[in-house]
Each structure stands twice: as C-alpha cells, then as structure tokens.
N, C-alpha and C positions, 0 to 999 in steps of 0.2 A: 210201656207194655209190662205190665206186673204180671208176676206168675202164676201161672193155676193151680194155685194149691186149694184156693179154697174151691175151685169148682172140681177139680181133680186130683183129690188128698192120695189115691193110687198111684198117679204120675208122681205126686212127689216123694212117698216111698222109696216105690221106685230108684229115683235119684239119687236117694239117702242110700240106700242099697247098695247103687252101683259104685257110689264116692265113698263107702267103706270096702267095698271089693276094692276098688282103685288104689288106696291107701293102705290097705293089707300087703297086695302086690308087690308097691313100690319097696315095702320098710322089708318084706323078707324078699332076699335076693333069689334070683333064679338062676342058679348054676348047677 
C-alpha cells in the first residue's frame, strides 16, 4: 500500500504540516 502523494500531493502536505505542528509541540514544553 504506497502513499498517495502522488495522486493526493494535498494529503501529503498536509501531513508534513501536521508532523511539524507535532514536532514544535513536543520540543517547547507546555507549562
């Protein structure tokens, strides 16, 4: 099951998107 980037290059932004939001998150703390 490959990805759909290439038929849905938007879903994979997307992604990219959410896994730099994710990664921002994590590295500054929330307190």
């Amino acid at each position: 099951m490959a990805q759909p980037a290439e038929i849905n290059p938007c879903f994979n932004l997307l992604h990219a998107v959410r896994k730099l939001h994710f990664d921002s998150e994590i590295e500054i703390p929330k307190d």
